[in-house]
C-alpha positions as CSV (number, residue, x, y, z in Angstrom):
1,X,0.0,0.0,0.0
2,X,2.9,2.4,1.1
3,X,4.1,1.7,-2.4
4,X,1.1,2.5,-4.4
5,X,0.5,5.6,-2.1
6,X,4.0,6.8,-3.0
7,X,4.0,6.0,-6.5
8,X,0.5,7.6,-7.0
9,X,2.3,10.9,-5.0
10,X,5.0,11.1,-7.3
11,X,2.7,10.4,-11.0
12,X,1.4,13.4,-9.3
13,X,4.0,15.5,-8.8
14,X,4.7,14.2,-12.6
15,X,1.6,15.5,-14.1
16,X,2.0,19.2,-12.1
17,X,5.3,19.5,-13.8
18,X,5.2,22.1,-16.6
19,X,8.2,23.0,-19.5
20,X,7.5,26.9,-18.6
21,X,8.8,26.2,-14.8
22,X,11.3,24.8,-16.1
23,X,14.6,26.4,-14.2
24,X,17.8,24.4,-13.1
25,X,18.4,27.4,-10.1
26,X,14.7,27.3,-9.4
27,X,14.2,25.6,-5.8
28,X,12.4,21.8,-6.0
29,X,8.7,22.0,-5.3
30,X,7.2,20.0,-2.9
31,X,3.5,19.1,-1.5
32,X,2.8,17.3,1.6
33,X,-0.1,15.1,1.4
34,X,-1.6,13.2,4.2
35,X,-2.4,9.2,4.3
36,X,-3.5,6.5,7.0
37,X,0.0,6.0,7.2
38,X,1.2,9.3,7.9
39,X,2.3,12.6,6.1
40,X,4.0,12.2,2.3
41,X,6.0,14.7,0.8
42,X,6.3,14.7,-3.0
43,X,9.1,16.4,-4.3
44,X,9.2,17.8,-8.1
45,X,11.8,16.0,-9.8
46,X,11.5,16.7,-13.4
47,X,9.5,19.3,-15.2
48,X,7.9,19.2,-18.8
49,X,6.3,15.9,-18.8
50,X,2.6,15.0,-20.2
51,X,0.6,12.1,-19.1
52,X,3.0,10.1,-17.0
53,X,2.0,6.2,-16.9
54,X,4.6,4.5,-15.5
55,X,7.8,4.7,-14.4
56,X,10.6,2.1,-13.9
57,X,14.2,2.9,-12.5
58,X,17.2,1.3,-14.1
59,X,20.2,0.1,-11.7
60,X,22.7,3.4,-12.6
61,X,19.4,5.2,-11.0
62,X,17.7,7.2,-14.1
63,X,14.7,5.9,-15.0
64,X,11.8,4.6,-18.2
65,X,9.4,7.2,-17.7
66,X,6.2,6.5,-20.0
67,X,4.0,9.4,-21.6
68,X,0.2,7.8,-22.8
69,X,-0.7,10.9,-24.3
70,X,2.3,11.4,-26.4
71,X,2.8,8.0,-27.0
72,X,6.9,8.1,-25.9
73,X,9.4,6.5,-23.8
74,X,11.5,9.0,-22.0
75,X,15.0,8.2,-20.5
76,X,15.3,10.4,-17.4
77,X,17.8,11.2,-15.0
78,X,16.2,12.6,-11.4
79,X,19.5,13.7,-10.0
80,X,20.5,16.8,-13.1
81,X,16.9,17.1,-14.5
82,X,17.4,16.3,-17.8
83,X,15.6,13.6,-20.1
84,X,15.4,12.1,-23.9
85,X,13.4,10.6,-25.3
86,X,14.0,7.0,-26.6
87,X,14.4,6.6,-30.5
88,X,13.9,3.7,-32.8
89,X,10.7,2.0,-31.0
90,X,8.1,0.7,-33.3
91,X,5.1,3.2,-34.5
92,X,2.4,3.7,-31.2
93,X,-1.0,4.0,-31.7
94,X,-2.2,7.2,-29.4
95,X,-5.8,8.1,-29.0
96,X,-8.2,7.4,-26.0
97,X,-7.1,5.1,-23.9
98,X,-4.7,3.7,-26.5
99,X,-0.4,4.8,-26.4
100,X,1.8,3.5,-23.8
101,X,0.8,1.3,-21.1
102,X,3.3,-0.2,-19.3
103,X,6.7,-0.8,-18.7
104,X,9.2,-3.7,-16.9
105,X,12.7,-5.1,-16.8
106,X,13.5,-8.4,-17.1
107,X,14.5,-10.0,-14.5
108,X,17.9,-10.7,-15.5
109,X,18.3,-7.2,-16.9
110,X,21.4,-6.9,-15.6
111,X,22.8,-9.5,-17.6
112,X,20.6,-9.2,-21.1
113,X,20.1,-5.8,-20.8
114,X,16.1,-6.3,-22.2
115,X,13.1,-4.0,-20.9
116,X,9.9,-4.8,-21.9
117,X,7.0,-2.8,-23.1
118,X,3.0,-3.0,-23.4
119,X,1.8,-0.5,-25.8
120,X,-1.3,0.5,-28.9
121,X,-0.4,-0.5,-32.3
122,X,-2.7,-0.4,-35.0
123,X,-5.0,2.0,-36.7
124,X,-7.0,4.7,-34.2
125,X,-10.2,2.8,-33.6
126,X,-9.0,-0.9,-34.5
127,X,-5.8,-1.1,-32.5
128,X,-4.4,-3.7,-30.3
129,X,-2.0,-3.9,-27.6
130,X,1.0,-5.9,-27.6
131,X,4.0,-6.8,-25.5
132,X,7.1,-5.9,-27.2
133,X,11.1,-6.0,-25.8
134,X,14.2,-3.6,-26.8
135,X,17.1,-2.5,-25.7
136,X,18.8,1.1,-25.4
């Protein structure tokens, strides 16, 4: 629970992020919200974002940061601010409910280096969603 709660805090703090704040001498915003389990404070982290879905964290700390709306993967690093987004995935499929979904390394990413990804492919109304793997 303590994990969704701060997962769900930071996808927040995510969404509240705009390009126009952005400002690397600009002090990091915070909110404190309060749960059953006592106060949370999210912290801004990275501004200019749209739609944040998921997130997963590689083991040199940046992280997969997915955007529905846009239909992107971006590679982001917390610590300086800055992000890219991740070239040469196949063609998504964004409208509705339809662009990225999800995103997971394997297991043995370490060793194979593979993430995999769930995401709309397909025409606008008759898409599908498939599970897909790449590497960066």
């Amino acid at each position: 629970m303590k994990r969704i709660l701060a997962l769900a805090a930071g996808l927040a703090m995510l969404t509240q992020a705009s390009p126009i704040c952005a400002d690397d001498d600009a002090p990091a915003v915070s909110h404190r919200f309060q749960s059953l389990d006592g106060p949370i404070v999210a912290e801004r982290v990275l501004d200019g974002l749209s739609q944040p879905v998921a997130i997963e964290f590689l083991q040199d700390g940046r992280a997969l940061v997915l955007q529905r709306d846009r239909g992107l993967v971006t590679l982001a690093d917390f610590r300086s601010g800055t992000k890219a987004d991740v070239q040469g995935l196949p063609k998504l499929v964004v409208f509705s409910d339809a662009g990225v979904h999800d995103v997971e390394l394997h297991p043995g990413y370490a060793e194979n280096g593979w993430i995999y990804l769930s995401y709309s492919e397909g025409e606008e109304h008759h898409s599908t969603v498939v599970l897909d793997r790449f590497r960066l």
